[in-house]
N, C-alpha and C positions, 0 to 999 in steps of 0.2 A: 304600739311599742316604739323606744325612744329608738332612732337608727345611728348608733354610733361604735365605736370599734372597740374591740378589749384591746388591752396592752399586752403583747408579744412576750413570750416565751422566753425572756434574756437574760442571762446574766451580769451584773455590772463586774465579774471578774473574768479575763481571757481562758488562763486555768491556775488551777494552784494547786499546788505542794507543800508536800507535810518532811522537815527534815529535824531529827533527832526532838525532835515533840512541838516545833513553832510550825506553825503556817505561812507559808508565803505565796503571794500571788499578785499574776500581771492582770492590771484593772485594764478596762477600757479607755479610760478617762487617761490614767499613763501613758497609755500605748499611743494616745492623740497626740500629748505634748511633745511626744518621740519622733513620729512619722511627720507631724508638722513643722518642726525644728530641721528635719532631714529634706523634707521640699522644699521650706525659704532658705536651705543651703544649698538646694540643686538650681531651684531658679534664680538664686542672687548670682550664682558662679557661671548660667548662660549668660545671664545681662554684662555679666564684666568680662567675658570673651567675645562680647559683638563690640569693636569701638565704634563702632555705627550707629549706635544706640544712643551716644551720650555727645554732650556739647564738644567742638573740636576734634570728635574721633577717639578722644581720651575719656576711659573709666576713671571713677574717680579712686579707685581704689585696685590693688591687684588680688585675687585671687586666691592665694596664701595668705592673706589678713583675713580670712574668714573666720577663722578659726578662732582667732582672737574677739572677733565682733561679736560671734555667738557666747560665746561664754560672759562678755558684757551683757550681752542681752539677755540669757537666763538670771543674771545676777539681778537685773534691774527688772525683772517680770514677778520674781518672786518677792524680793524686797518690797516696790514697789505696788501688787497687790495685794501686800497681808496689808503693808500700812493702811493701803487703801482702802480697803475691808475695816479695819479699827479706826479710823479718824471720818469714814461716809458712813459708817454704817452702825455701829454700836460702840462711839466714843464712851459713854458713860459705862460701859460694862468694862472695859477694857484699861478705864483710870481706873476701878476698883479693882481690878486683876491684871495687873500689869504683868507679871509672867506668862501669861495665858496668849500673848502678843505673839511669843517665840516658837507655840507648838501650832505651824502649818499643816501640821499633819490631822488635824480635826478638822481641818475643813477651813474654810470663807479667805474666800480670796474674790477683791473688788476687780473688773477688766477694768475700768478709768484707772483704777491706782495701778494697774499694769503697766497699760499705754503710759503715764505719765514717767513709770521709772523706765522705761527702753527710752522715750525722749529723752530721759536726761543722763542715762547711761551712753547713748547713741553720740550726744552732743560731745560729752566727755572725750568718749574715742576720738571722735573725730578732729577735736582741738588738741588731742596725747599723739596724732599722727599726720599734721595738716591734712588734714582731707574738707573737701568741701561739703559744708554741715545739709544743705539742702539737697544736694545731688544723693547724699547717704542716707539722707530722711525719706528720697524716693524710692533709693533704692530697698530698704528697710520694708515700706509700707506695701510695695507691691507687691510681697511676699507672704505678708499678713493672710489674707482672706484663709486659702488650706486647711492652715491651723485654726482657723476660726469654727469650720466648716467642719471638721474633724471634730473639736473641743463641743460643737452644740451637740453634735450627735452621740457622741459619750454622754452629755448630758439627761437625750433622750432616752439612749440606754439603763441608765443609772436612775431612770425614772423619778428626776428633781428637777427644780424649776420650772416646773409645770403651766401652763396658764389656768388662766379664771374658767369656771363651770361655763359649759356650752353647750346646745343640743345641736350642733351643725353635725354633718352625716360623716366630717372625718375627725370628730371629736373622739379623743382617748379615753376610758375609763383605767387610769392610771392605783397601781398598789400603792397601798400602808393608811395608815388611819389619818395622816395630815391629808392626804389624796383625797381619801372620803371625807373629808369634814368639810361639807357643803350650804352654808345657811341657805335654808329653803328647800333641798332635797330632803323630803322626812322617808322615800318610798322608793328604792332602787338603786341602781350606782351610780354616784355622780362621774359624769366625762370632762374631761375640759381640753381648752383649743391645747394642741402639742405645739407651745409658744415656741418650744428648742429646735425645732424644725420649721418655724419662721423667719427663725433668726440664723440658720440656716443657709436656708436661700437665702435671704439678703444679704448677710453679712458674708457668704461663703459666696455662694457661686454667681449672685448677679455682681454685685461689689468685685468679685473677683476677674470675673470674666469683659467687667468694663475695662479695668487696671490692664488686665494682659491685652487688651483691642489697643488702648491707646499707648501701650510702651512698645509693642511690636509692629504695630501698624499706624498708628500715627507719629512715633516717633516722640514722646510725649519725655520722655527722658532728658532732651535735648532745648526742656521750659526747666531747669531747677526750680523745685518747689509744688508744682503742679500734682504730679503724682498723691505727693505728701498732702496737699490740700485736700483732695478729692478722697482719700482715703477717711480721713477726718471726718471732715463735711458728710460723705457716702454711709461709713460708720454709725456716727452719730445720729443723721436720720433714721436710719435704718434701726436701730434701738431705739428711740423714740417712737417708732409706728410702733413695734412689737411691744410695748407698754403697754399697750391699750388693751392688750389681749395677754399679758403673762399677770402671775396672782401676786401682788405685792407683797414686798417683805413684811415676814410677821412683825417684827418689831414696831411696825407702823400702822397696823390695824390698828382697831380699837375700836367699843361698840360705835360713838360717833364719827369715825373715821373708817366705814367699813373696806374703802376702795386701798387703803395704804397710803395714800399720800401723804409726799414729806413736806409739800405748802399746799394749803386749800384756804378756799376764803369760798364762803356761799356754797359749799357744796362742791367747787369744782375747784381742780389745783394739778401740779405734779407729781408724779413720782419721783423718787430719789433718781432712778434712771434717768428719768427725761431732765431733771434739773442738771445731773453733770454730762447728759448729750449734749444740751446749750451751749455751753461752750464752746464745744467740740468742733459742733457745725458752723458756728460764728467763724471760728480759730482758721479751721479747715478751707471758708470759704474766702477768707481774708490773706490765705497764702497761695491759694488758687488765682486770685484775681492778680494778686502783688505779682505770680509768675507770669503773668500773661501780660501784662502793662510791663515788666524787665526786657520781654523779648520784642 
């Protein structure tokens, strides 16, 4: 008998309420964007009370500008990911239903089209307030992981984004008929690897927990750029590994394309994931090294 785990007893809503006939209720997935948005403002507001931390002793920004950064940054996470979702992901559905652009509320939001709008929201601010664009891209990015960490595990909750079919012994057997639709299981429940819990860790706690070694104890604050590089670079790989094992976007199946990739040639190619990590990690490591040759 195949040794792998049922999926957990959960629901994707915290609870909800019924007031004068609607329903309302707080999702998991919310409650992430909430409490992670509330940590990258607990830990950006220590880093800018240690002048110790940063080049000269000087933050580059004060502490009551937070307030303002954040609401940039929700602006340019949301923007930013739907676009990103309609131009990576199903341009061609989205030129024939161009209203269909504006309702977030169904769902698909890309994290590269995120990350790309907090960069250019970030940059923005920071040229609206002189502030030094690199030292805020560190600061920003060492903030990051939490939320990341928080948002896969909503994921796993809400039991979506699943990885490809597995018989390893902490393989899921995840709900709903997209879950079981397994080519080649004709006889049992299909399991698959829990990709959202690989990306998890990496994105959340090892990623995370490099960020806070080298900002508190190495001092890593006081290389502009560094942080931001690593972040990138760290990111991008780390989504790139967990490709290998999450089930590719339907839109890119297809009976000769069973594995989803968005370039193949002979059989072998990327995912749409792994082609906009390339960058990422290029990007990443080219501001990493630029800070290390500055200092």
């Amino acid at each position: 008998m195949q040794a792998v785990l049922n999926f957990p007893d959960l629901s994707p809503d915290l609870f909800s309420i019924s007031l004068f006939g609607m329903d309302f209720a707080l999702r998991w997935y919310a409650l992430a964007y909430i409490v992670g948005i509330l940590i990258a403002w607990r830990l950006a507001t220590m880093a800018l009370r240690r002048p110790v931390l940063w080049p000269g002793d000087s933050p580059p920004m004060k502490p009551d500008q937070l307030e303002d950064l954040v609401t940039w940054i929700i602006l340019g996470v949301i923007l930013g990911g739907r676009l990103g979702f309609v131009l990576f992901y199903q341009p061609a559905y989205y030129l024939s239903h161009p209203l269909e652009v504006i309702k977030v509320w169904q769902g698909g939001m890309a994290f590269h089209g995120g990350l790309l709008g907090v960069i250019f929201a970030s940059y923005l601010f920071a040229r609206r307030h002189n502030i030094p664009a690199l030292s805020l891209g560190d600061l920003v990015a060492y903030t990051v992981p939490p939320g990341l960490l928080l948002g896969r595990l909503a994921n796993f909750v809400n039991a979506e984004l699943w990885g490809r079919p597995s018989e390893l012994p902490w393989a899921v057997i995840f709900p709903g008929m997209a879950a079981q639709d397994c080519p080649g299981v004709v006889a049992g429940m299909c399991a698959r690897h829990p990709s959202q819990l690989y990306e998890a860790a990496l994105e959340g706690v090892l990623l995370g927990t490099l960020l806070l070694w080298l900002v508190y104890r190495r001092r890593a604050f006081r290389t502009p750029g560094l942080i931001m590089g690593l972040f990138l670079a760290g990111y991008g790989a780390s989504r790139f590994i967990v490709e290998f094992f999450r089930q590719p976007d339907a839109q890119f199946v297809s009976p000769g394309n069973p594995l989803g990739l968005a370039w193949h040639m002979g059989g072998y190619g990327l995912t749409m994931g792994q082609l906009l990590s390339l960058p990422m990690i290029a990007l990443g490591l080219w501001f990493a090294v630029r800070a290390r040759r500055a200092t």
